[in-house]
LUMLO-833198 format. One record per residue (C-alpha): y, x, z; residue number from 1. Coordinates in steps of 0.1 Angstrom, whole numbers. Each point is the difference from the previous one (the first is absolute). Example, Ala and Ser with C-alpha at 12.3 -4.5 7.8 and 13.67 -1.06 7.14 Angstrom:
BEGIN
{{-45,123,78},1}
{{34,14,-7},2}
END
This chain:
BEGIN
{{-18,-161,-26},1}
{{4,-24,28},2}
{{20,-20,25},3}
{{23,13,24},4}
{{-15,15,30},5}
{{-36,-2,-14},6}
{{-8,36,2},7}
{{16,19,-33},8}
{{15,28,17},9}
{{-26,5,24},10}
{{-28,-2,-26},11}
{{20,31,-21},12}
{{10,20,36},13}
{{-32,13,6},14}
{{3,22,-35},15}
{{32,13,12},16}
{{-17,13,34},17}
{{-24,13,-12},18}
{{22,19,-27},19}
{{19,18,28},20}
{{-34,-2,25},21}
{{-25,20,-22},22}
{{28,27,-16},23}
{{23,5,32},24}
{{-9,-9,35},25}
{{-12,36,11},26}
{{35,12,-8},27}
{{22,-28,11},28}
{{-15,-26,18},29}
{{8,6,40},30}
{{-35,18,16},31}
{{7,-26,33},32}
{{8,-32,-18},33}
{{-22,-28,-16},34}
{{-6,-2,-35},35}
{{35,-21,-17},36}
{{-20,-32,-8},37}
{{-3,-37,21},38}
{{-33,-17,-2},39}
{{1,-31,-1},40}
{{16,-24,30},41}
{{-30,-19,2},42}
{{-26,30,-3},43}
{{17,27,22},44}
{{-36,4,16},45}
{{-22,1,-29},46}
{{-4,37,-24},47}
{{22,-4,-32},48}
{{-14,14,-35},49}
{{23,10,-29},50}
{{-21,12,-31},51}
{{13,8,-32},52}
{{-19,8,-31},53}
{{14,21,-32},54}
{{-8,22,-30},55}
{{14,39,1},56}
{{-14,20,-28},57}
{{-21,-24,-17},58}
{{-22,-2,37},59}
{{4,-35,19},60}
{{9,6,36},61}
{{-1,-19,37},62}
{{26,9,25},63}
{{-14,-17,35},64}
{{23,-3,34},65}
{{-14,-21,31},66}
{{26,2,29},67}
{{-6,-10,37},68}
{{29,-3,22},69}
{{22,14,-30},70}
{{-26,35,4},71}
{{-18,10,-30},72}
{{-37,-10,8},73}
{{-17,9,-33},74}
{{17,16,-33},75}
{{-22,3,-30},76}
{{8,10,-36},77}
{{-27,-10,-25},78}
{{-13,6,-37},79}
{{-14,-24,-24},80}
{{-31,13,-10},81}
{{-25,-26,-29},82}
{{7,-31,22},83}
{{2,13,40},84}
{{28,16,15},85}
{{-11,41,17},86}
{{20,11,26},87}
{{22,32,-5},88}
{{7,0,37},89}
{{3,-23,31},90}
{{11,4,33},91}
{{-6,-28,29},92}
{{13,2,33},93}
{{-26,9,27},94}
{{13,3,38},95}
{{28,24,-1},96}
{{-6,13,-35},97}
{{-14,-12,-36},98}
{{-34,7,-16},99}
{{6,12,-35},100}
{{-21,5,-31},101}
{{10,13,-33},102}
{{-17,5,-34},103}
{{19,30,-25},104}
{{34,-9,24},105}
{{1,30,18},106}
{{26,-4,30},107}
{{-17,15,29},108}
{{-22,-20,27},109}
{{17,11,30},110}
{{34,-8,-14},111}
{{-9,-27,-5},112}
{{-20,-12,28},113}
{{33,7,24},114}
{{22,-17,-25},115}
{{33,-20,15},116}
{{-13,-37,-3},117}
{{35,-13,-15},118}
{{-2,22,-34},119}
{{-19,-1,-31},120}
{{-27,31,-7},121}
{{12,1,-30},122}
{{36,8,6},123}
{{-14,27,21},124}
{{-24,16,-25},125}
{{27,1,-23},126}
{{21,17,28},127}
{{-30,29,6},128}
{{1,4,-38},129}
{{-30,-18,-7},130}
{{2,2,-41},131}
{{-25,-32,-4},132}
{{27,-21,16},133}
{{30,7,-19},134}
{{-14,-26,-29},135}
{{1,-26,27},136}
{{33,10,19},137}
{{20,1,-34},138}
{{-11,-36,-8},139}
{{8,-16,29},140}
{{36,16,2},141}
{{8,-10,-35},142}
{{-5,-40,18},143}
{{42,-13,-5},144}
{{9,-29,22},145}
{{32,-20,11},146}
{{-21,-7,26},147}
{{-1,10,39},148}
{{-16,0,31},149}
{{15,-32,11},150}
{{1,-15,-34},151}
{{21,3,-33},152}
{{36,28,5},153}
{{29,-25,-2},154}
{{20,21,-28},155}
{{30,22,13},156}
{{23,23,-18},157}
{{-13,31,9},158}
{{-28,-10,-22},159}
{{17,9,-27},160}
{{8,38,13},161}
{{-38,3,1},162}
{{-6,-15,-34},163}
{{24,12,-17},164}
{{-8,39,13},165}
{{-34,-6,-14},166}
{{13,-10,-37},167}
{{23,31,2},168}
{{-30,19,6},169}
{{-20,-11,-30},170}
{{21,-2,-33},171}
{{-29,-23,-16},172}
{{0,-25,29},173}
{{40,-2,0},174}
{{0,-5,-39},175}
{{-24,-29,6},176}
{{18,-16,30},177}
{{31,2,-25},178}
{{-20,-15,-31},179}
{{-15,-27,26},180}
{{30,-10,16},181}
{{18,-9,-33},182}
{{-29,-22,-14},183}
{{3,-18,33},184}
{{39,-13,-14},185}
{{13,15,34},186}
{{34,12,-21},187}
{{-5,35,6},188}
{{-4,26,-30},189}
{{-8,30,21},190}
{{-4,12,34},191}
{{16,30,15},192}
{{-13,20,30},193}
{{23,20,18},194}
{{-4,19,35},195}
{{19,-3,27},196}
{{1,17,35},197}
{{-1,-26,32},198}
{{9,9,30},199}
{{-12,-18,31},200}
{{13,-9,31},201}
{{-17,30,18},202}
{{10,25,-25},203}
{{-29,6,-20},204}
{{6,-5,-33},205}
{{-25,-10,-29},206}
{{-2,0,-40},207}
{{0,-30,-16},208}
{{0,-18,-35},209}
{{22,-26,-7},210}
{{-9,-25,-37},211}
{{28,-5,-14},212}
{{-4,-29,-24},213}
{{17,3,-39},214}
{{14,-33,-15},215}
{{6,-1,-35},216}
{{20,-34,-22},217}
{{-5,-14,-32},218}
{{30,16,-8},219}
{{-8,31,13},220}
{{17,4,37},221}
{{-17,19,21},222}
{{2,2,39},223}
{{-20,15,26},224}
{{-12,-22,32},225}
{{-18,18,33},226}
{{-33,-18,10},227}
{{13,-9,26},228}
{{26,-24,-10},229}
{{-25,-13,-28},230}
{{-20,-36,8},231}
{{-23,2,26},232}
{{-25,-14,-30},233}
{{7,34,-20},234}
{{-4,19,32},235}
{{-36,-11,7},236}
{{-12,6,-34},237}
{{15,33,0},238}
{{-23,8,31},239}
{{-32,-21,-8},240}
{{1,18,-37},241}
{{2,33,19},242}
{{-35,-12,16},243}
{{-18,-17,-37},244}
{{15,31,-24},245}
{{-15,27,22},246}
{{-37,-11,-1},247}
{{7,-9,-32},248}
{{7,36,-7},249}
{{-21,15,19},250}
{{-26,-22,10},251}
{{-12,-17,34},252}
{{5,-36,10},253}
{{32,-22,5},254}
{{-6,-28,30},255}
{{31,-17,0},256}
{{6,-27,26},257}
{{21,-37,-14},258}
{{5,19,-34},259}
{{23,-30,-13},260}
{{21,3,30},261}
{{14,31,-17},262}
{{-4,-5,-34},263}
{{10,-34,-24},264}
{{-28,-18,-4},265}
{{-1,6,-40},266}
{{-2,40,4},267}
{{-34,0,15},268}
{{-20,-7,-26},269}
{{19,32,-21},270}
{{-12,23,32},271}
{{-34,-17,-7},272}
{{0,11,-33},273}
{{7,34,11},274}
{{-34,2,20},275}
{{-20,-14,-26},276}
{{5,22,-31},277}
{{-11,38,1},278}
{{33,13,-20},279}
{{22,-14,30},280}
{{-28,5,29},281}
{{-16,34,-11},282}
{{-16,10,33},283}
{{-13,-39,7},284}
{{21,-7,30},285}
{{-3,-29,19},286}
{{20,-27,13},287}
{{-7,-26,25},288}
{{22,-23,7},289}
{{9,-37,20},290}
{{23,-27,-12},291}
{{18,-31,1},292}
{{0,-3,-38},293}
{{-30,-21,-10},294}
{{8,2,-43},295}
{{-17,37,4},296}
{{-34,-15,6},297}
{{2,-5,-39},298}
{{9,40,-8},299}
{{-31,7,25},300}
{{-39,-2,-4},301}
{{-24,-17,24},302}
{{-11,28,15},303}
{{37,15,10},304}
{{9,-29,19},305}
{{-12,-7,41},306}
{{15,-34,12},307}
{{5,1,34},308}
{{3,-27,29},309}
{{1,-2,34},310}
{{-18,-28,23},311}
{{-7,0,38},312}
{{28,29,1},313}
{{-29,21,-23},314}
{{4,11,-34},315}
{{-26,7,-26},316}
{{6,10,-32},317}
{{-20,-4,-34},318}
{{1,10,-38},319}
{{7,-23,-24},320}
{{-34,5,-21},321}
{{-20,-7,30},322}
{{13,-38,-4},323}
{{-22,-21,-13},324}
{{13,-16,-30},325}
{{27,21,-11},326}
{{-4,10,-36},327}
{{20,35,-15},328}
{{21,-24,-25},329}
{{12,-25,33},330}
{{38,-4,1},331}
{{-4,16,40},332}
{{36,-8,3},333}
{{-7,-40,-8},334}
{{-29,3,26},335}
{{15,22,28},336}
{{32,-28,-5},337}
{{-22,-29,4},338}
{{-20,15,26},339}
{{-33,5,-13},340}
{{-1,35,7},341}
{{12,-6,40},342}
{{22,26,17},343}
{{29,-22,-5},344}
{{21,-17,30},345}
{{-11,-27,14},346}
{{32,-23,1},347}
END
């Protein structure tokens, strides 16, 4: 939560890199370009460190980047052992190359010595079949986002190809896109997925899948409406559902950019129900999310909430439970409104 332009996006981007960073740059990042982040305007000269930490198998892990010049300049992946962190490997640029050291992660030294700077060792262990980094490749793909290299996608229409090709894949997900959509009152009884053939202007053609929304009276009329002439409201839930069902489903973690841009206000604390209780979030997916809609401070606990501010064109961020003063019973909502919390505009 916070103002406009104080650093929301940027504070969630970094998850989203390294999502795509860790699981895929040996494969399809360009071997003669930089890595596809921006430091910083004002620290273009300085090293910039992304770090994420999280549990896989019951084991607390720490994921470690430090770029230089947009050129990985150490990579280190970490285990939580009693109350230190032992490395499982590390590599850190040295002249041409990179030292590297690795404990039960056996990718080989000169491999990994003569590494590209602009990829991720463990996108290429996983590449050279390295079994002990499939754990770690398979979480970091299941990372969702609406979010971008440059920022959050605007929606467009071929969204819906996509997301609707992935519901007609998995019966279970397209039954609960169909059961969500109703309880959200968007007038539609049941969604239809049908595929077409499109043919573009070069001559290739491609298979697609087409919703087809069902609209069912009172009295019991019923008439069919393609997504594409629905609201551009029923649209974007169509899509951002695509993106909270499947982890849901399967597992992994949702980081959705402006979530209330897409969805009414009123339907986000019935998606935060879905991530709290086990018989709706079996596998303990995760969602992370920013907003404009300050009434969900009161469906969150301390600890889930980072307010965030910028000053002197920097932003920090903090929890909520690291304020002083805040008790677990606070209305945050009153507080955040009256500005006791900070990270509010400064009008």
């Amino acid at each position: 939560m916070g103002a406009n332009g104080s650093g929301k996006t940027q504070l969630i981007k970094p998850l989203v890199f390294l999502s795509w960073f860790a699981s895929s740059s040996f494969l399809k990042g360009d071997p003669d370009s930089d890595a596809p982040f921006q430091p910083h305007r004002l620290h273009v000269d300085e090293d910039t460190m992304l770090e994420v930490d999280f549990l896989l198998d019951n084991n607390i892990y720490r994921y470690r980047l430090v770029f230089s010049d947009e050129r990985v300049k150490f990579e280190g992946l970490y285990i939580k052992t009693s109350s230190q962190f032992s490395y499982l490997f590390k590599r850190e640029r040295k002249g041409k190359g990179f030292t590297f050291k690795e404990k039960n992660f056996p990718f080989p030294s000169n491999k990994a010595e003569t590494l590209r700077d602009n990829v991720s060792l463990l996108s290429a262990a996983h590449s050279y079949d390295v079994k002990e980094a499939h754990p770690f490749i398979n979480f970091f793909k299941r990372m969702t986002s609406n979010v971008a290299y440059r920022g959050r996608r605007n929606f467009r229409s071929e969204a819906l190809f996509y997301a609707a090709e992935s519901y007609e894949k998995s019966p279970q997900l397209k039954a609960r896109m169909v059961e969500s959509m109703g309880h959200f009152d968007l007038g539609i009884s049941d969604v239809e997925i049908k595929p077409f053939e499109a043919t573009y202007e070069n001559g290739d053609s491609k298979k697609l899948y087409m919703p087809i929304g069902v609209h069912k009276s009172t009295d019991g009329k019923e008439f069919s409406l393609p997504f594409l002439e629905e609201s551009s409201g029923t649209q974007s839930a169509f899509v951002i559902l695509e993106r909270l069902l499947t982890v849901l489903e399967n597992g992994g973690c949702a980081v959705i950019d402006e979530i209330d841009n897409d969805l009414h206000p009123h339907l986000i604390p019935k998606i935060l129900e879905w991530f709290r209780f086990e018989h709706t979030n079996p596998h303990q997916a995760q969602l992370i999310f920013n907003c404009h809609t300050p009434e969900v401070l009161n469906r969150l606990q301390k600890h889930q909430i980072y307010l965030c501010e910028k000053q002197q064109q920097l932003s920090e961020a903090w929890r909520l439970d690291d304020v002083g003063g805040v008790r677990a019973d606070d209305n945050l909502y009153a507080k955040y409104m009256a500005g006791a919390l900070g990270a509010v505009p400064e009008l």
